[in-house]
N, C-alpha and C positions, 0 to 999 in steps of 0.2 A: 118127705120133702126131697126135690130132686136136686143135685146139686153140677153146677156149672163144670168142676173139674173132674167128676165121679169118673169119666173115662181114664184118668191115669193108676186108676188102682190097679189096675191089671199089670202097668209096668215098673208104675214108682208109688207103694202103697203111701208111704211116710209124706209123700208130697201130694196126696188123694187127699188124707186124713188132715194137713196143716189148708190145702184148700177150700176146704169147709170150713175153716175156722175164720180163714178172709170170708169168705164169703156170709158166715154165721154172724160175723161180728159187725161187718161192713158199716151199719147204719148204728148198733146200738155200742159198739166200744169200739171206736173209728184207731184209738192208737193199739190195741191188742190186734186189729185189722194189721197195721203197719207190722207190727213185731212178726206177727206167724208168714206175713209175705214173705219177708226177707229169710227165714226158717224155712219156706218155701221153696225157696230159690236157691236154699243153700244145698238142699234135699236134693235137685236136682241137678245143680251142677258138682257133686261129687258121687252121683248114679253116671254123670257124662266124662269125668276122667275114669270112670272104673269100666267105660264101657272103649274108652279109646285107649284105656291099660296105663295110662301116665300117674305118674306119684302123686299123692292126694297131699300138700302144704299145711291142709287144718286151718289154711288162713281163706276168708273167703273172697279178700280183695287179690291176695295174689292163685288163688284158682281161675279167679275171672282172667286174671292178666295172662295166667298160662293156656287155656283154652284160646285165647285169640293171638299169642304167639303163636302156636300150635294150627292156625288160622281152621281152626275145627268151627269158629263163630266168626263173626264178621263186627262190625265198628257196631252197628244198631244194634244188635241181640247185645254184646257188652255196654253200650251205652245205657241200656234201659237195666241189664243186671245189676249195675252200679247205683243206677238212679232208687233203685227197690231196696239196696244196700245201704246205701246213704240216709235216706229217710226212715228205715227200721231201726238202723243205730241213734239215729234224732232220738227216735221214740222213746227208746231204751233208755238213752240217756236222759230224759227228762230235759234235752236242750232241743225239742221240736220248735221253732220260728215262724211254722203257721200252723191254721186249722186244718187237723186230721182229716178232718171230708172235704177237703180242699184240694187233695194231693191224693184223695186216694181213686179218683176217675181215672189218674193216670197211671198209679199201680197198675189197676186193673187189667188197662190196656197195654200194658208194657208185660204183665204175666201172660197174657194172649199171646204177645209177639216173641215172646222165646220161649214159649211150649209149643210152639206152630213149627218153629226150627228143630228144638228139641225130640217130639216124636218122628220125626226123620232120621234119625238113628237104628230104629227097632226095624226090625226085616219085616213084621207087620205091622204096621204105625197102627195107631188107635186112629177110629173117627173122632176128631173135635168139632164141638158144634158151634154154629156159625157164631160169631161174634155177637156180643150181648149184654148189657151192664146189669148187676144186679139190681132185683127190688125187694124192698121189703117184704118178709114175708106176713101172709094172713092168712086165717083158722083155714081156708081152703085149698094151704096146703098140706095140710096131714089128715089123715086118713077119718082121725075120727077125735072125740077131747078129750078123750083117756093119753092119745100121742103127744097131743098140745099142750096137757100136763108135764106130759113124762119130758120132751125139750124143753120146758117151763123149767122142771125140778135140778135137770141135769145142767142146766144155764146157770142156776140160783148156786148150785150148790160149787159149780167151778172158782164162781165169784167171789164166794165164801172164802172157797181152799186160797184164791190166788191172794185175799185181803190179809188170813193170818199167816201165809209166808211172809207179806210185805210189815205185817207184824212183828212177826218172831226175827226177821233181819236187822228190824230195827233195833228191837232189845238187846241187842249184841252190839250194841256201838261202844261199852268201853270194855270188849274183850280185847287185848292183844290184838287180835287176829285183825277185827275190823279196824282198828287205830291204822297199823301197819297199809291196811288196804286202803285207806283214807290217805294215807300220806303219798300212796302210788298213785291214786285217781289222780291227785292234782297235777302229774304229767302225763298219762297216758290213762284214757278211756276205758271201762273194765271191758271185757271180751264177754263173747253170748257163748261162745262154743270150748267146754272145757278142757277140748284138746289144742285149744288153741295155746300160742306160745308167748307169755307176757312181756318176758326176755327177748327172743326174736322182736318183737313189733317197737319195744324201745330202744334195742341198737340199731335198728333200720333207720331213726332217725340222724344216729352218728353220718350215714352215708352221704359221698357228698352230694349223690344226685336227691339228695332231699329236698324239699323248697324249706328246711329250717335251716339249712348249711347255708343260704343265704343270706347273708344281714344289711341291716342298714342303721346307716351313724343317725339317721331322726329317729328314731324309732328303738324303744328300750329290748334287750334280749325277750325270749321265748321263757317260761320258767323254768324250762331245762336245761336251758344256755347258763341262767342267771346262776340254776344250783353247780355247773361243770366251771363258774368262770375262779379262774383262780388270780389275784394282783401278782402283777409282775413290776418291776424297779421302774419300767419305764411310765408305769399309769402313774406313778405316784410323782414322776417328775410332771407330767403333763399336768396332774391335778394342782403341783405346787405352782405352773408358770398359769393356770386357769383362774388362780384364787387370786392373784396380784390384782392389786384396785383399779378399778376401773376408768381408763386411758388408751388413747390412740396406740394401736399392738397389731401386729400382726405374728400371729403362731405356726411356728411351720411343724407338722411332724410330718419326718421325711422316712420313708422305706424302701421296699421294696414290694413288688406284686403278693398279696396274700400273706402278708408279715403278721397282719392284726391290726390296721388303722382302725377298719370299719369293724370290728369286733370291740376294740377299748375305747371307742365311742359312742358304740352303743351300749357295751354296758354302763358309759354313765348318767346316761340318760337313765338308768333305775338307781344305781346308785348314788349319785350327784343329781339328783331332778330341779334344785333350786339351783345351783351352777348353773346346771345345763340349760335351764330359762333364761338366764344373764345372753345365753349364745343361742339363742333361737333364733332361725334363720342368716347366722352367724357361720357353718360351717360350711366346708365347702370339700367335699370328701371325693370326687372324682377327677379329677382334671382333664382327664379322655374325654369328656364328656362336653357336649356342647347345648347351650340354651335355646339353639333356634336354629331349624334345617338352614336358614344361610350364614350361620356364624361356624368357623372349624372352633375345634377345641381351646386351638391356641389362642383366637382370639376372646374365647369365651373366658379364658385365663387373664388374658392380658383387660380386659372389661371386670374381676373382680380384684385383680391387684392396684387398680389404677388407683386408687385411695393414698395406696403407697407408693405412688412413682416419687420423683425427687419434687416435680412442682408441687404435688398435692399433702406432702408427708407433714407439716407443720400446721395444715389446718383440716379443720374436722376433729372427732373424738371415735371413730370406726375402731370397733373391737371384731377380730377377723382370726378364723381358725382354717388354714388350707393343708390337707392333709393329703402329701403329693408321691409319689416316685420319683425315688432319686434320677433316674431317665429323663422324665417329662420333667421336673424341672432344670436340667442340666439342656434341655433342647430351646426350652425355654427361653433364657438369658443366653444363650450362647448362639442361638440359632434363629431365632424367632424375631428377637427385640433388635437384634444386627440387621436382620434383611427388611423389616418390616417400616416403613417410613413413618414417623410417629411424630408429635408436639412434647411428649412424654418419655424422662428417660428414668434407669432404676440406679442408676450406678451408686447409691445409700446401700442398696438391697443387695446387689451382688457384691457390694468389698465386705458387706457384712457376711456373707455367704462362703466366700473367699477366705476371711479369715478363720472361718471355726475348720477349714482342712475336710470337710464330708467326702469332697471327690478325691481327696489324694490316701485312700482307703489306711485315716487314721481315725481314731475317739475324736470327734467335733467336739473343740473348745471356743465357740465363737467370744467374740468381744462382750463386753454389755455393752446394750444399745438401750437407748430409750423406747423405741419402735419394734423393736423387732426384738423374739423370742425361739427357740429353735431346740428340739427335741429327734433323735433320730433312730429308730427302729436296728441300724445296723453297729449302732454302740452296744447294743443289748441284746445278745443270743438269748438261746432258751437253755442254754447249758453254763455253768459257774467253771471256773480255774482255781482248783484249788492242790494245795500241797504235793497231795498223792495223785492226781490227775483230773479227769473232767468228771462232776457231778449234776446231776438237773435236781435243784428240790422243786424248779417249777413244774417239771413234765412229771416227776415223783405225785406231786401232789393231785394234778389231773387225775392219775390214775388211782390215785387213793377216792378219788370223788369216784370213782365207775365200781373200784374192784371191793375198797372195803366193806366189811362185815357187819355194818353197822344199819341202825332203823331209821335213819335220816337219808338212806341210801336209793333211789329208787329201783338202781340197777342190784342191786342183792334182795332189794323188796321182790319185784319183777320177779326174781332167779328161787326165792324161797316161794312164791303163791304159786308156779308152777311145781316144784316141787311136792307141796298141798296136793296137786293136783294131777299127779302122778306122773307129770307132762317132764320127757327127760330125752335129751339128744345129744349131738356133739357139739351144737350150742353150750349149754352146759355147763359139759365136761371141761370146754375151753376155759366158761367163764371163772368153775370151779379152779382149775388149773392158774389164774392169773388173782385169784386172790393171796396167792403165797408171793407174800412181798420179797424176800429174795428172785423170786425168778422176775418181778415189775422190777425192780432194780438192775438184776441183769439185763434185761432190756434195754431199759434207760442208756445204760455204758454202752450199749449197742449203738445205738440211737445217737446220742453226741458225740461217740467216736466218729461214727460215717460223716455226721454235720460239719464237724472238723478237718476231718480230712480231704470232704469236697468244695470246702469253701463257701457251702450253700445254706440257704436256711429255709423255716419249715413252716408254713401257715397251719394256724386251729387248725383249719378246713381239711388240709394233709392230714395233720396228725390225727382227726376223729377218723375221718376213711381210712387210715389205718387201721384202728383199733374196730372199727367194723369189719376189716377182710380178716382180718388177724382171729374171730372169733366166730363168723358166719363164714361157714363154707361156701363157693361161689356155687355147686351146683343145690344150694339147700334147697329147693325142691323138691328133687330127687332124694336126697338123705334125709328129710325132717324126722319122719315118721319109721325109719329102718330102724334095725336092733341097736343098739352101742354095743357096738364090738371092738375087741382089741385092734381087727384089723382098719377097722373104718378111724379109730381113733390116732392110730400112727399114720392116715395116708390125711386127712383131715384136721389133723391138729395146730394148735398155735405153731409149733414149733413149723410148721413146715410151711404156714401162709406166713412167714416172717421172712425164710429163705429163697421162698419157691413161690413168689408172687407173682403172675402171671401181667400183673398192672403197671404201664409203663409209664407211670409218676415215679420224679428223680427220685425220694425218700427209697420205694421198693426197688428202682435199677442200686440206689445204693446197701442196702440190705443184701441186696444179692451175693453182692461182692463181699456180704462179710460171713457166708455162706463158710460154717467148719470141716465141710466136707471135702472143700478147694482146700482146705489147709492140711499144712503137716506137720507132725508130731508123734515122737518116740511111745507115747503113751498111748496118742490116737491110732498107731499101726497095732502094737497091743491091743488095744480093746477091739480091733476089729479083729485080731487072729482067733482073741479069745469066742466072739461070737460067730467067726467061720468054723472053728476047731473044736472047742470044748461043749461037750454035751451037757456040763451044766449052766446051766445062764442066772442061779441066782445070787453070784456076786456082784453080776453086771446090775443084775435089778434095786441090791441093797445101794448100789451108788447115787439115786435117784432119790429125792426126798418124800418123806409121806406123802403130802399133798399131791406130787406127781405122779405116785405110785397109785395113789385112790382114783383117782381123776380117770388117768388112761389106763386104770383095771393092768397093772404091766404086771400081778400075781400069775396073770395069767400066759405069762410068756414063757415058751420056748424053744424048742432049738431051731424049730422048723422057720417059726416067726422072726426069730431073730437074724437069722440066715437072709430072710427073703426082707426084712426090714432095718438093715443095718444102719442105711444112709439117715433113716427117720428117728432112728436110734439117737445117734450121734448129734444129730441136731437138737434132739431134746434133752439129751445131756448138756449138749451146751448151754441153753436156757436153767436149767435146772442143778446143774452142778459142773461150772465150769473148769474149777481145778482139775477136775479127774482128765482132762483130755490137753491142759499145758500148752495150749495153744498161744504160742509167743504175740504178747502184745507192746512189746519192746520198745518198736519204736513212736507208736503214736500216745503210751505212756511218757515216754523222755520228752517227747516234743512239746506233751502240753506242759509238764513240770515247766520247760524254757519258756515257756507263754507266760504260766505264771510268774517266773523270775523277774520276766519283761517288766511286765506290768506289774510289780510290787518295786519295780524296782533297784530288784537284787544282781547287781551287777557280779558281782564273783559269783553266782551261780552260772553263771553265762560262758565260763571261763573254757568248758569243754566245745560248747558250741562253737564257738570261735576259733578253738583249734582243730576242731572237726570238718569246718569250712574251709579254714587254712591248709589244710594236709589236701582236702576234696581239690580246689581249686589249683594246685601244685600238680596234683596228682593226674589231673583231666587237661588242663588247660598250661600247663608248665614243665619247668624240667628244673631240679634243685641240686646242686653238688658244692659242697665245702660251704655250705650254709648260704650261698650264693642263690637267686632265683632270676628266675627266666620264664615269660609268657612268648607261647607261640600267637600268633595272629589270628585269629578264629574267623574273621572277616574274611581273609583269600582264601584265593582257591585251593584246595588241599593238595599238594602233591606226595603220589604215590612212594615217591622214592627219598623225598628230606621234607622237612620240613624248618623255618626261620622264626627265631627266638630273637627276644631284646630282652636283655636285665630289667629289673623293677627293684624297687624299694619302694614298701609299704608296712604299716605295722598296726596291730591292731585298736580301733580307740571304741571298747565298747560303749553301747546308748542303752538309756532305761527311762523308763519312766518313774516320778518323783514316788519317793518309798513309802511303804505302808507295811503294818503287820498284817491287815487283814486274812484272814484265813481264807474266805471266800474273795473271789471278783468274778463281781456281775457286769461289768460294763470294760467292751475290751474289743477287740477286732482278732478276727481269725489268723493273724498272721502278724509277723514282728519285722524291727529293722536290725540289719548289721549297717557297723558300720568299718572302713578303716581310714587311717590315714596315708595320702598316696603323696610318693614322691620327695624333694627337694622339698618343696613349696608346704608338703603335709597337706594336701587338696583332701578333704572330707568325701567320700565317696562311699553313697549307701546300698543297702541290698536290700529285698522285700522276704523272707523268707516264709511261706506257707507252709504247708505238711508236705506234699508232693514233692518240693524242691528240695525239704529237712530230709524226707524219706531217701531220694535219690545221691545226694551229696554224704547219707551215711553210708550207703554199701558202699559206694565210690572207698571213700574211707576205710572199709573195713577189703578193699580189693576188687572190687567188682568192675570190669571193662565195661563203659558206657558204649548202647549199640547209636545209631541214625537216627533212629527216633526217642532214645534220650534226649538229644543233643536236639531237636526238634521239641520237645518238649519243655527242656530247661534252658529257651534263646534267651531269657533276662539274664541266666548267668553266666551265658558266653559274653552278652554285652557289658557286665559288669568286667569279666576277665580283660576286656580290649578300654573297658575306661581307663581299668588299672595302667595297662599298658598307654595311653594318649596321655595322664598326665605323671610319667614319666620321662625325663627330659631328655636321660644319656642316649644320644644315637652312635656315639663311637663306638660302640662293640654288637655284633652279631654273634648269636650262637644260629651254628647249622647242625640238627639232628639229621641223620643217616637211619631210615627207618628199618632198612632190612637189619643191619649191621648193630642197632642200636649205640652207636659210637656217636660222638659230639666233637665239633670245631669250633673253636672261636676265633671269629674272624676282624680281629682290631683295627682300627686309627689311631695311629700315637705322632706326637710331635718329637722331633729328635732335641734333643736341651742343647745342645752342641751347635746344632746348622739352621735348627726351626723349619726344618723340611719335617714334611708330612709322610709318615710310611705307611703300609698293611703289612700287619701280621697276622699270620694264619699257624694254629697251632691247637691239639687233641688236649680236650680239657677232662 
């Protein structure tokens, strides 16, 4: 029998012999037709990376993708790869949605049109013969009925072999083996090709350009979402103000951009499903967003709040969930409902709004209202304040769902069925490397040090695309399928997409910065002299824990490697074993212990801080002699040659919030207030202090000359220095500083007691 593809044996045998089988099978087993296509097609486009020399993935959706980067194919020839792809996996999975002879006209012709491209490659392309569908075949074509038998027998008996493997697989449903694989189908579809990477195809859905990183509050998570979600303090406030009986409400949770609204609403739409029926068509999760190309957004707002404007708020029964940014509704009431001429006003909404303090970046304590309920993203980091500094158990636990060892796990499932499967990279090695919970811990500290110190916070979204670049190397096409070697693992490792992210999302510009290579220390100039100078490296190696030392094969290091990999060194020590390198964390350890203080309460803990600000603020902005103080004017103009001082009197009246033992606090703002009291009058007068301005006010402290762009950078505390100074009363005395000379004048008004004339004196103080 003559067969349609027979011309490819000559240059791609494996893709000759799987098209016979399309075409053998065509009419009488339409879905083994589908499977061997796609086997077909696999055959052939990794004969087409081996002929244009590119790194072969082992994945066959991203070969397709690389070939048409590579623009070696065009949009049609991948369209139809795909399309051959898609429908073989249907098959495979036993989730095919139509009739195999339905779909498979189109195979046929879609294998025509990228083997017509395809022998265009070869310097002597085969003839293909003109296009043509198959027919079934009949006794006239084989030679004679002895042949007719013999494809009779060898049909019969494939059939056979292929029914008792789909036997003998079955029978193994309560080994171990198949359980564990049972519990990974249920996220991720099993793979045809056993080089393929199980691990890879299930952190690719971490990425954010996934379409599963998108969510939506109707709509319950993905089951991969549902097994990573972990409750956080704030779902459970949102579920306590969700469950309150049923009455005229309106719910605000307020955040920011990518905080987790639309993430912890739609997981309760799986986990609350009969709640979440109470509020069907009840949410309203965009506010950007407008119902109708001629309404803007804000009117689209202002049309589902109207329920609650002041006319409407006492009648109806409207239960209402608006889950907003703090931005859009601060444009909202302030911007919107002012300019916009209305019948309708909210002034209920905003003193309610007004009072819980959201925009004056404190904890929202709003009033109880009848009406109104209020929940805010930015009371509740992802990281706790506790005793000895900042811990996450909620980012801990994330990573306990990815990294632990366990059979409930699908990413450790994933990691050991390749393993099975002999399938081993720098995937891996990474993933193996981050199941050692000391070094996810280290991280972590990583992680809500940076958060704390820039003020910022971190959407799921971020954080999974992290933990995807952090363990997929960017150029993983190129490296899938290379050796693991020491060196590919120290230039490709955790350790180095954590410092050396290339990605310019705030999370990795802040990671950058906490890069241990920029730091210094007496121990880190040490270990580098050791691994410039000393010819043995296996003390440097024992510093590093098993698990890191298995993972990145560092048995095999030395002098030469570690010479030329010092920097990759150092950073995987720090992950790994941070004490050996003593990298001072001083001051954003002190700073959060005072956050803690803050917010428990503990006002004699505070007591350093205050005079650490006191000494900072004398020190930059004053001049103190015989216990005496003086603020210069920060507002004029500087003169090069004096500068003009006025006495103050102020003295410290620290603020806390109401006390608590709690060991942890989960709910808190990134930043705290000073206060003192100024003047005669004792005028209360407050300061905001963040990390940056804690940071900058300690060197002060400990001696450090502030340059121009300090002083640009920390203008709250100059303004706070010049409050000092405005509610201060005494104008009869100047001091005049002498800046070359560093000498001081004071320059008085006194009344004579005698004559009640008014004199100046000038005199070196």
């Amino acid at each position: 029998m003559d067969y349609f593809f027979s011309f490819l044996k000559q240059i791609n045998p494996k893709a000759e012999e799987l098209g016979e089988k399309v075409q053998d099978r065509y009419f009488e087993d339409p879905e083994s037709a589908l499977l061997n296509s796609r086997k077909m097609i696999e055959a052939i486009v990794n004969n087409w990376l081996d002929i244009k020399g590119l790194q072969n993935t082992y994945n066959l959706n991203e070969n397709i993708k690389l070939l048409q980067q590579e623009e070696i194919i065009d949009r049609t020839v991948a369209s139809e790869l795909h399309f051959i792809r898609k429908n073989g996996n249907s098959a495979a999975h036993e989730s095919f949605t139509k009739e195999s002879h339905q779909v498979l006209p189109q195979i046929w012709s879609a294998l025509h049109t990228i083997i017509d491209s395809y022998i265009l490659e070869f310097e002597n392309p085969p003839e293909m013969p003109k296009y043509a569908p198959p027919k079934p075949f009949s006794k006239n074509d084989f030679g004679n009925h002895d042949d007719l038998l013999d494809v009779l027998e060898s049909r019969l008996m494939a059939k056979l072999r292929s029914n008792e493997s789909a036997d003998e697989a079955a029978n193994q449903s309560d080994t171990e083996f198949f359980e564990e694989s049972k519990v990974l189908y249920n996220y991720l579809a099993p793979v045809e090709n056993p080089d393929e990477s199980y691990l890879y195809n299930l952190f690719s859905r971490l990425n954010e350009s996934s379409k599963e990183a998108v969510e939506s509050a109707e709509l319950p998570l993905s089951p991969l979402k549902q097994y990573l979600h972990v409750e956080r303090p704030i779902e459970k406030k949102l579920v306590e103000l969700l469950s309150k009986p049923e009455q005229k409400r309106l719910i605000l949770l307020v955040g920011s951009v990518g905080d987790g609204k639309s993430h912890i609403l739609s997981n309760l739409q799986s986990a609350e499903p009969e709640l979440m029926k109470r509020y069907k068509d009840k949410v309203w999760n965009d506010a950007t967003e407008s119902l109708s190309p001629h309404k803007t957004a804000m009117e689209t707002l202002f049309e589902k709040l109207l329920p609650f404007s002041d006319q409407l708020l006492q009648s109806g029964d409207e239960e209402f969930v608006l889950a907003i940014n703090l931005g859009v509704l601060h444009k909202f009431l302030y911007d919107y409902l002012k300019t916009t001429p209305t019948e309708y006003s909210f002034e209920a909404l905003i003193s309610y709004i007004e009072s819980s303090g959201i925009f004056d970046n404190e904890i929202s304590s709003p009033v109880n209202h009848e009406s109104f309920s209020m929940v805010s993203f930015s009371d509740y980091p992802m990281y706790e304040l506790t005793r000895n500094g900042t811990e996450s158990d909620f980012l801990m636990r994330v990573l306990d769902k990815i990294f632990s060892q366990n059979e409930e796990n699908p990413f450790y499932l994933a990691y050991t069925e390749d393993k099975d499967n002999n399938v081993d990279s720098i995937v891996h090695r990474n993933y193996l490397l981050m199941t050692n919970e000391n070094i996810r811990r280290n991280f972590i500290m990583l992680v809500s040090h940076a958060l704390l110190k820039e003020k910022t916070v971190l959407s799921m979204r971020q954080f999974f695309n992290l933990i995807y670049e952090m363990i997929i190397p960017g150029k993983w096409s190129q490296i899938s399928k290379q050796n693991v070697l020491l060196e590919s693992l120290l230039l490709h490792g955790v350790h180095q997409k954590i410092f050396m992210s290339s990605n310019d999302s705030s999370i990795a510009e802040m990671l950058r910065r906490e890069d241990p290579v920029s730091k210094r220390s007496e121990k880190v100039d040490q270990l580098i002299l050791k691994l410039t100078l000393e010819s043995n490296v296996d003390e440097i190696v024992s510093k590093f824990d098993p698990i890191t030392k298995e993972a990145y094969e560092l048995e095999m290091l030395d002098v030469e490697r570690a010479n030329e990999y010092t920097q990759a060194l150092l950073r995987l020590m720090y992950l790994s074993n941070p004490i050996e390198l003593s990298i001072s964390q001083q001051s954003i350890e002190e700073y959060s212990k005072y956050l803690y203080s803050y917010y428990t309460g503990h006002r004699n803990d505070l007591k350093d801080l205050y005079t650490i600000f006191k000494n900072a603020l004398m020190l930059w902005f004053g001049y103190e002699k015989d216990k005496k103080m003086y603020l210069f004017d920060t507002s004029s103009k500087v003169s090069k040659r004096y500068r003009i001082a006025k006495p103050v009197l102020f003295k410290l009246q620290p603020i806390s919030k109401s006390q608590t033992n709690d060991e942890k606090i989960n709910q808190f703002r990134n930043s705290l207030l000073i206060q003192f009291a100024v003047g005669e009058n004792q005028k209360e007068v407050k300061l905001e202090i963040d990390y940056k301005m804690f940071e900058l006010i300690s060197k002060i402290d400990q001696g450090y000359q502030p340059s121009k762009l300090d002083f640009d950078d920390a203008i709250r505390f100059s303004e706070f220095a010049n409050a000092i100074r405005t509610y201060n009363n005494n104008n009869d005395e100047v001091l005049v500083y002498v800046i070359q000379s560093g000498e001081a004048f004071i320059l008085k008004q006194e009344t004579d007691p005698f004559s009640d004339e008014e004199k100046v004196t000038f005199s070196k103080l």
